[in-house]
PAPADREN-695163 format. One line per field, with one value per residue (C-alpha): residue number from 1; x, y, z. Coordinates in nm, 2 decimals, always signed. Example, Ala and Ser with C-alpha at 12.3 -4.5 7.8 and 13.67 -1.06 7.14 Angstrom:
# residues 2
tike	(1,2)
x	(+1.23,+1.37)
y	(-0.45,-0.11)
z	(+0.78,+0.71)
//
This chain:
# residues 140
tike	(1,2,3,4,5,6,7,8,9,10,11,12,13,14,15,16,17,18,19,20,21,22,23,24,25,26,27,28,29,30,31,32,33,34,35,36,37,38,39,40,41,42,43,44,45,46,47,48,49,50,51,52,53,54,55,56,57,58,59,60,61,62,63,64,65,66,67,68,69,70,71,72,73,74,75,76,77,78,79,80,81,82,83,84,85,86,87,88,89,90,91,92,93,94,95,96,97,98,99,100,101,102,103,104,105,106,107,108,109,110,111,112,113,114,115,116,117,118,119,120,121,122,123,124,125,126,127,128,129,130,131,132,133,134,135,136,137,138,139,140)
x	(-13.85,-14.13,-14.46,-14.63,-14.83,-15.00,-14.65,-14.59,-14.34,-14.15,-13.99,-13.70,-13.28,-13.09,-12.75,-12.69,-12.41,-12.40,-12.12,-12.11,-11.99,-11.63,-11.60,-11.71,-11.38,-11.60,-11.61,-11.87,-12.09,-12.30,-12.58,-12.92,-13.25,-13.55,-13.84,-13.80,-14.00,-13.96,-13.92,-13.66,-13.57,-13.50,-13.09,-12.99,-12.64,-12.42,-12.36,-12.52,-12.46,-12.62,-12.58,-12.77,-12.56,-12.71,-12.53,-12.55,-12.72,-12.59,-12.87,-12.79,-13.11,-13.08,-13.12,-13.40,-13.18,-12.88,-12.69,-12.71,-12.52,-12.66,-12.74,-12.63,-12.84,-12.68,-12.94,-12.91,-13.07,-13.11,-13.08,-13.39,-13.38,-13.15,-13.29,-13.17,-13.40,-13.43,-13.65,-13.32,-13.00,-12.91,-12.94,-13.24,-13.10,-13.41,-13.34,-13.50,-13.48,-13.43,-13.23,-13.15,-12.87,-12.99,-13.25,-13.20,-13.59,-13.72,-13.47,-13.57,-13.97,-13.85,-13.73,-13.95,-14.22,-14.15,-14.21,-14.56,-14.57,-14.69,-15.08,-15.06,-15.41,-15.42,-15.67,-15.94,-15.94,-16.20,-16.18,-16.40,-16.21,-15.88,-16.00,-16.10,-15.79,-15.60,-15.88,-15.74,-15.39,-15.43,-15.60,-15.31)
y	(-14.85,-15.07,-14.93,-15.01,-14.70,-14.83,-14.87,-14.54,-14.29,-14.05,-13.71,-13.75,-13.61,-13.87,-13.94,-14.26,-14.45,-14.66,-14.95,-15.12,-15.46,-15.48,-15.66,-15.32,-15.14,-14.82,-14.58,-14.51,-14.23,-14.04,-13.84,-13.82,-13.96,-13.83,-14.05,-14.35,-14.63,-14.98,-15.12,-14.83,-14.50,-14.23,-14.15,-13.75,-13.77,-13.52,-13.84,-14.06,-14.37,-14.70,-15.01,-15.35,-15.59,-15.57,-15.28,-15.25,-14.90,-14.75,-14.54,-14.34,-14.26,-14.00,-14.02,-13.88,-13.69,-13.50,-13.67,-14.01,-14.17,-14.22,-14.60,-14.70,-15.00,-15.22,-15.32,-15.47,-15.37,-15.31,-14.97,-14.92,-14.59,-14.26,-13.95,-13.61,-13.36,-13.03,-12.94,-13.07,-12.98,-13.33,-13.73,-13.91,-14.31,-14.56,-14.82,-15.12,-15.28,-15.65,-15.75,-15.57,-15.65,-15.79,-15.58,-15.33,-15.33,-15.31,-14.99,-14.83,-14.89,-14.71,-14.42,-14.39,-14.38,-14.04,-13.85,-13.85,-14.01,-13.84,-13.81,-13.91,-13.85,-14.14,-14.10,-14.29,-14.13,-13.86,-13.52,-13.66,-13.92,-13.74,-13.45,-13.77,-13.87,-13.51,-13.46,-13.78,-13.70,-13.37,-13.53,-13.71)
z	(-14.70,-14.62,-14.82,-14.55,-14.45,-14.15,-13.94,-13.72,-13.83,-13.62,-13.72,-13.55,-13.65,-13.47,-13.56,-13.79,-13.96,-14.24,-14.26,-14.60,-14.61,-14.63,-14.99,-15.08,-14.97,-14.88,-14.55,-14.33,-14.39,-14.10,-14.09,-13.96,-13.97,-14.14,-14.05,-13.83,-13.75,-13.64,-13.92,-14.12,-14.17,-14.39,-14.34,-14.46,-14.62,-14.82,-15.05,-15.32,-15.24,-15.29,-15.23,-15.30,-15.00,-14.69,-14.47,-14.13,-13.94,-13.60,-13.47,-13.19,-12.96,-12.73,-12.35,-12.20,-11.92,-11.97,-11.71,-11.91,-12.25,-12.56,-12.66,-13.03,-13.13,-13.45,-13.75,-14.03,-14.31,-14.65,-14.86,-15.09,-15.24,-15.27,-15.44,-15.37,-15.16,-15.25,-14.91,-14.69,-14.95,-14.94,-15.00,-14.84,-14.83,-14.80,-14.53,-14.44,-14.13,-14.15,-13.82,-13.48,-13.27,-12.91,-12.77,-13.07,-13.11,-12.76,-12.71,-13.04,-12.96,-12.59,-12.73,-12.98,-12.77,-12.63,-12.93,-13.15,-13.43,-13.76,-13.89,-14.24,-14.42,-14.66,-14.99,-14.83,-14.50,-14.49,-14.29,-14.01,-13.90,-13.92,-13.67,-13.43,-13.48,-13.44,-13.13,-12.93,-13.00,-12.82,-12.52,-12.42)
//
């Protein structure tokens, strides 16, 4: 995943499937996401698996009404990491967004948008600054 720190992350569980390229004879796994953001995610698996060819990701994002289907975006991307996490009993998979599908990106950014991202308190942020940041979140 991208170390870029400054990129907003979501805590969201949506459901996701990874598709390995067929020259590596393999089946799809599904799970959920961990952390999402526009440019990857952190996938939840009961497997180890890794894989250095570029896979491609179908993220399901959830409607916002019942009444309405879920829309699966394609990505392609590229798995950086998978280390077992004792917090969720499972694999956490390191993705890395390099390529969305037609409006893949415009739909993720939608639905995205209706959740709040996370605070993260970086070493040089001081307290100060992250209650004015914690003060306008909660005037929304």
């Amino acid at each position: 995943m991208s170390t870029n720190r400054n990129v907003q992350r979501y805590r969201v569980s949506w459901k996701i499937a990874l598709i390995f390229d067929e020259a590596e004879h393999r089946p799809t796994y599904h799970g959920r996401t961990h952390d999402l953001t526009r440019v990857g995610t952190g996938m939840l698996i009961h497997h180890d698996v890794f894989s250095e060819l570029p896979v491609a990701v179908l993220l399901a994002i959830p409607p916002l009404h019942r009444d309405r289907r879920q829309e699966i975006i394609e990505i392609r991307a590229r798995q950086v990491y998978s280390v077992y996490s004792g917090e969720t009993f499972c694999f956490r998979l390191g993705l890395e967004f390099d390529h969305f599908k037609g409006d893949g990106l415009q739909i993720l950014q939608e639905g995205l948008s209706r959740h709040r991202p996370l605070i993260e308190m970086q070493a040089s942020d001081d307290f100060a600054s992250v209650f004015e940041s914690l003060k306008s979140i909660q005037s929304m």
